[in-house]
N, C-alpha and C positions, 0 to 999 in steps of 0.2 A: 587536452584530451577531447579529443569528435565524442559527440552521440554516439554513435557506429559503434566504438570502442567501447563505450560505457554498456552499451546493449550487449556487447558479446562479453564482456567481462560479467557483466547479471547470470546469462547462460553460463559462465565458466562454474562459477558457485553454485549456480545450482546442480550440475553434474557431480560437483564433488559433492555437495551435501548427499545428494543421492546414491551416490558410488557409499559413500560411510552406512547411509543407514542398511542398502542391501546388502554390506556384510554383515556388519551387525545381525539382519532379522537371517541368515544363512549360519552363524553361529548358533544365533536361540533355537535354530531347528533342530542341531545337532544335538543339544539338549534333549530331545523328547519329552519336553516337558508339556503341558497341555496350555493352549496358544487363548489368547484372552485375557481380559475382557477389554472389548473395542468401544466405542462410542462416537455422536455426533454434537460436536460444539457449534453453538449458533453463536455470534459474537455482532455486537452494535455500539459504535461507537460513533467520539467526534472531539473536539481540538480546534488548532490554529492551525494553519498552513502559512507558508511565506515563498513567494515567487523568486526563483534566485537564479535564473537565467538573464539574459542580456532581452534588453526590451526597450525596441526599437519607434519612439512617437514620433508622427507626423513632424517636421522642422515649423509645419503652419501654423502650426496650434498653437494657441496664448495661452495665458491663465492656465496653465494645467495641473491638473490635481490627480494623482495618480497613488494607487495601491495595490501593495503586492501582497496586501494580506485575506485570507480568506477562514472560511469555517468549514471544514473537511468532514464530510458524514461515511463512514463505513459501512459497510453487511459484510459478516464471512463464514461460510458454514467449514469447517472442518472435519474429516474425517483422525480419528485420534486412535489409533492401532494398540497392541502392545510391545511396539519395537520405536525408535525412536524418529523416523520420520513420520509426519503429517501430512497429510493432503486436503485440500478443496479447493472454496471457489472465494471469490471476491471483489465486489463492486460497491459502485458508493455513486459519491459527487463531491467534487472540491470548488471552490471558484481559483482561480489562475492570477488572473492582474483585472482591473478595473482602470480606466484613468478617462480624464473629462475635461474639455478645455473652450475655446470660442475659435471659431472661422468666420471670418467677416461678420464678425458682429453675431453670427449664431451659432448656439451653446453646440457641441455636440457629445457624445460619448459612447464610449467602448467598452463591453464585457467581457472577458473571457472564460469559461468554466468546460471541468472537465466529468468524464464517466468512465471509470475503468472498469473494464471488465478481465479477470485476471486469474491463470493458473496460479494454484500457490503451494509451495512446501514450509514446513515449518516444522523446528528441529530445536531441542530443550538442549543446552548446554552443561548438562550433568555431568557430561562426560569429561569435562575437563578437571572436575575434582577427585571423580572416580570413588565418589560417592553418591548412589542415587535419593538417600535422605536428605542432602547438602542442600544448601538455599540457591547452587548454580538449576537445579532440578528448574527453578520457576524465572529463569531467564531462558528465553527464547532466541534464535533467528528465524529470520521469512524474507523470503524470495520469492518473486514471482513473473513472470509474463502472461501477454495476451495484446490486447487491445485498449485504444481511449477514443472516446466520443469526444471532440474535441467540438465545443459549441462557441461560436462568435454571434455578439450584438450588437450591430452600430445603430443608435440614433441619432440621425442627423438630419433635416428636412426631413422626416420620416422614418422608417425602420428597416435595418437589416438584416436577416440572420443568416447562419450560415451553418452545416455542421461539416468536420472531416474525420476520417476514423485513422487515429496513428498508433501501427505496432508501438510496445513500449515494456516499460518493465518497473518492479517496483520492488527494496528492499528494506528492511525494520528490523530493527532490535527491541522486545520487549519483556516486562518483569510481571509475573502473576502475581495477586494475594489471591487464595480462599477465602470467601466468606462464608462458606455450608457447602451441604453435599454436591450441589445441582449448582453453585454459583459463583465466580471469579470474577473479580475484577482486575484492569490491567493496565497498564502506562508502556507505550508504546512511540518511539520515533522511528519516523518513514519517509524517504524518501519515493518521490512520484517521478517517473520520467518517459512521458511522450518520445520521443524517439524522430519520429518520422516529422514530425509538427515542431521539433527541438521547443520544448515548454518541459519544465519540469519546476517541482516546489517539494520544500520539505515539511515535515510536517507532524506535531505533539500532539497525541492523542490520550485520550482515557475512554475503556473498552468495557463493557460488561459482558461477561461471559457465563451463558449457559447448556448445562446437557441438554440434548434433546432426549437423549436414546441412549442406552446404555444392554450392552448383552455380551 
């Protein structure tokens, strides 16, 4: 399966999540029931990430030490309606792969990391028990596109860097607790995928989630 594909099959989900929830919120109209109450979720988190694309080292390089693991940082504001799709934004930092080795006798090494910046929807799976009490209420999906700052660092006889910006996209499964009014906590896996830059990693998070605003 190409990137390519993986990028347009992201877009296919999210159409359909989208397509479900504007019936959805076109039924609760017909209701006449009075619409509300919406709110703003700020959510910050962080976890493991693991590089799981093909990763290609220099054939030069000795001694090599190489790591696909990283510490992945979130931000995501969401807006949180009274119908069942979500909307906002989404951005962070992950590191990608690291790896370090000797060329003629001097050390050198490579960094990768990334910065998404990312449409996002996100959509509560209640629906599938077809009870809105049910414990599916605090399972989650999210989907998203946009963009990744896609940052490289060689050190080698001195320093390199480099950044490029690749379309991408990004999707997750994840479970809320409450902990009070104003505050949730959340465990979330996500996958990250660069697209254009073909770099993607997965990646286990824990989220703290707060209202901002509520009306």
């Amino acid at each position: 399966m190409t990137y390519v594909f993986k990028f347009f099959v992201g877009l296919l989900v999210l159409g359909m999540l989208t397509t479900s929830a504007l019936a959805q919120k076109g039924a609760v109209a017909d209701t006449g029931r009075t619409r509300g109450p919406y709110s703003v979720v700020l959510s910050v988190g962080g976890g493991l990430s693991y590089y799981s694309t093909h990763l290609g080292i220099p054939a030069a390089l000795s001694n090599t030490q190489l790591s696909r693991f990283g510490v992945p940082l979130t931000v995501r504001a969401l807006w949180v309606p009274d119908h069942r799709l979500r909307l906002g934004l989404e951005s962070g930092w992950t590191t990608m792969y690291s790896y370090r080795g000797r060329v003629n006798n001097t050390e050198g090494r490579v960094y990768v990391s990334a910065i998404p910046t990312l449409a996002i929807f996100q959509m509560p799976l209640a629906w599938l028990s077809g009870n809105e009490r049910s414990i599916a209420r605090r399972l989650s999906v999210t989907g998203g596109t946009g963009v990744y700052i896609v940052h490289s660092r060689l050190d080698y006889e001195g320093t390199v860097q480099t950044s490029t910006i690749s379309l991408g996209w990004m999707a997750a499964a994840s479970y809320t607790q409450p902990l009070g009014p104003r505050f949730r906590v959340s465990g979330e896996l996500k996958w990250y995928d660069a697209v254009a830059s073909e770099n993607a990693a997965f990646a286990a998070q824990v989220q703290l989630n707060y209202r901002l605003v509520r009306w």
